[in-house]
TISETOR-184727 format. One record per residue: x, z, y of N, C-alpha, C in turn; residue in three letters. Coordinates in steps of 0.1 Angstrom, whole numbers, plus 5000, padded with zeros to 4 digits. Atoms other than C-alpha are relative to their C-alpha. Layout:
XZYXZYXZYALA;...
//
This chain:
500450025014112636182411498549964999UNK;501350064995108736132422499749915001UNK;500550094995109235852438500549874986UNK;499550025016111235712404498949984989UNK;500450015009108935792385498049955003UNK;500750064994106035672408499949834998UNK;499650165001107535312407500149934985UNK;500450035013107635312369498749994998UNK;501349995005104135382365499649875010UNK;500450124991103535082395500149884986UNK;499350065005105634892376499549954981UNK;501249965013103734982340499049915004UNK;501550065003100634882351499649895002UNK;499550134999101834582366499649884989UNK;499750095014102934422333498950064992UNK;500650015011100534552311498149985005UNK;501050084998097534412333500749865002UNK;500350204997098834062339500349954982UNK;499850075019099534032294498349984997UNK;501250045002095734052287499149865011UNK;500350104987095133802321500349904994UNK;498850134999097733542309499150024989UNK;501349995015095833612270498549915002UNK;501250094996092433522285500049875007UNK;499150134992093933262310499849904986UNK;500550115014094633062274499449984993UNK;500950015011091433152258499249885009UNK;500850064991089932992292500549875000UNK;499850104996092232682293500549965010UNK;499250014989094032752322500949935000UNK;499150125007095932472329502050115003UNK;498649895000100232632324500550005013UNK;499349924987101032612359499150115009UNK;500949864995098432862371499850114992UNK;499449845002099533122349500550125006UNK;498849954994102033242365499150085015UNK;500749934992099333332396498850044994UNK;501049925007096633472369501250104997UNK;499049865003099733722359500250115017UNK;499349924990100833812394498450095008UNK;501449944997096533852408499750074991UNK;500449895009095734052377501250115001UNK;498649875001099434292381499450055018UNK;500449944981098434302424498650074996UNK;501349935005094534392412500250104995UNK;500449885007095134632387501250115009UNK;498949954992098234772412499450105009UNK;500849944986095834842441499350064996UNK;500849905003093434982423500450224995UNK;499249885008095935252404500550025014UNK;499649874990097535332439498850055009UNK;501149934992093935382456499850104996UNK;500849885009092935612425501350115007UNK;498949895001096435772426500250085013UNK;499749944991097035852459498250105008UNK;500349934993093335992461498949975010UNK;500450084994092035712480498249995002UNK;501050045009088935612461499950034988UNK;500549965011087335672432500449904988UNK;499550135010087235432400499349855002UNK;501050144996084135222411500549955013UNK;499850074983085035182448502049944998UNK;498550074999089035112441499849874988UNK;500550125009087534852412499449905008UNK;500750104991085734702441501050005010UNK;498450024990088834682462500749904993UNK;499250065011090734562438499449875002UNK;500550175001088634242429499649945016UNK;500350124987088034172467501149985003UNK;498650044995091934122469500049904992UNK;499950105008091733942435499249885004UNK;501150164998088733702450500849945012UNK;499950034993090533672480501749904997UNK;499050125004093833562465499849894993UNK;500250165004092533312441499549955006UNK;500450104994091033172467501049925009UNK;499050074996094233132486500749924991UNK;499050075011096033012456499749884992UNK;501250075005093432832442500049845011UNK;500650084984093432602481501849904997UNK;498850094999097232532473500349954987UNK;499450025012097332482435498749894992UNK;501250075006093832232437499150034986UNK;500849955018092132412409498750095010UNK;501449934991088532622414500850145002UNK;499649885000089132982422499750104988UNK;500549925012087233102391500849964990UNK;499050045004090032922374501250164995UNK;498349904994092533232387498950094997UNK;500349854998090233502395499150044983UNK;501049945013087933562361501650024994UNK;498949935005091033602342500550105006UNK;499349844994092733862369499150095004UNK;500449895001090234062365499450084991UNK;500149945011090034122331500750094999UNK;499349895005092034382326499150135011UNK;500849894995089434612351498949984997UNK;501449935006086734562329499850094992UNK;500249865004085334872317499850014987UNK;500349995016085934872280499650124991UNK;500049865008086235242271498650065004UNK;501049975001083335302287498649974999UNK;501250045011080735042271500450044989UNK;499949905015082235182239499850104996UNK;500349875003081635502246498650004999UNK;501750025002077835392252499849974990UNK;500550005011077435232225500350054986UNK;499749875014079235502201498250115001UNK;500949935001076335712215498849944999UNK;501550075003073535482213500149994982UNK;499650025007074735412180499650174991UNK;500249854999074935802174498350034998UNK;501349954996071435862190499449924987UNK;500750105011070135572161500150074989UNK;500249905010071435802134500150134995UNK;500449834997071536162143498750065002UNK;500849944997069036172159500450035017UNK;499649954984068236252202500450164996UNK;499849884994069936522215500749965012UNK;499350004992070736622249501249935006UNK;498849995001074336632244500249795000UNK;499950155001074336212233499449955013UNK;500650004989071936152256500749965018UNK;498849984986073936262289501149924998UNK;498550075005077136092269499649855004UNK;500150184998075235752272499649985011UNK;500550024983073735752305501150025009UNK;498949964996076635902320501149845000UNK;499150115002079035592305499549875001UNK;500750124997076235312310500050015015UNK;500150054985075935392346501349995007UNK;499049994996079435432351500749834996UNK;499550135007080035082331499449955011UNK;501150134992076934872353500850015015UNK;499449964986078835042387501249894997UNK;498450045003082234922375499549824999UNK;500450155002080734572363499649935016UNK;500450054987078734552393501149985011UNK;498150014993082134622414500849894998UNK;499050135003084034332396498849915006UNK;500950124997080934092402499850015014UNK;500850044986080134142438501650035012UNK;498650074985083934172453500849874996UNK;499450125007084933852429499449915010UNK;500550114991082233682453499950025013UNK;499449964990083233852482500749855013UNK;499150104989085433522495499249894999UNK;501050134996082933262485498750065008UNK;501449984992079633472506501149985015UNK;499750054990082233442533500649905007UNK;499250134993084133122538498849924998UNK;500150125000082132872518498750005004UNK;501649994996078432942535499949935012UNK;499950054986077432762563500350015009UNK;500349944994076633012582501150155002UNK;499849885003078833322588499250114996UNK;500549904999077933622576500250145005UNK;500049894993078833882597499949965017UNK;
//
């Protein structure tokens, strides 16, 4: 029954990260046949990340940075057979791991701190969810470029 109910929740997160993907996809202009691999990179992205957390793996910043270095690394394969750029595919599949609840929560408390008044308690609430946002941000931005510092440079880098 575990494993049942393990494969629903896969299965969940799947679909309800590649609907906001394919959403942005047509705000970006994506042309309609590279949908279909902005749904399946944003469902694999947000997949890997939910079984890293789940099983334990990693945290939320480091399986966020996992995550997008699979997503940079597929639209770059997909991207090679489908003649399109890779920022085409990957900015879209990785909307759905950007950290909304917790710039909102920042700026509830900045917001807060503006007409309450400082206290402690806000304080800790907004630093706490800004550093945890700029990690998470920084995570999507530096494994998204993960496949371009290594293929398209002159020079290897390692």
């Amino acid at each position: 029954m575990a494993i049942l109910s393990f494969l629903y929740l896969i299965v969940d997160d799947m679909f309800f990260a590649a609907i906001p993907a394919i959403g942005f996809a047509l705000i970006f202009r994506t042309p309609p046949s590279a949908l279909k691999y902005v749904a399946l990179i944003a469902a694999i992205g947000h997949c890997t990340r939910t079984i890293l957390m789940h099983f334990g793996i990693s945290g939320l910043e480091s399986g966020t940075f996992i995550a997008s270095i699979c997503v940079g690394f597929m639209g770059v394969y997909w991207s090679q057979h489908k003649l399109a750029h890779p920022k085409v595919i990957t900015v879209a599949g990785v909307i759905p791991m950007i950290p909304g609840i917790y710039a909102y929560k920042t700026m509830i408390a900045i917001v807060q701190i503006n007409s309450v008044g400082f206290t402690p308690d806000l304080w800790t609430m907004m630093v706490e969810n800004l550093v945890k946002t700029l990690f998470l941000v920084g995570a999507l931005a530096i494994g998204l470029s993960m496949p371009g510092l290594l293929f398209y440079r002159g020079k290897p880098v390692i």
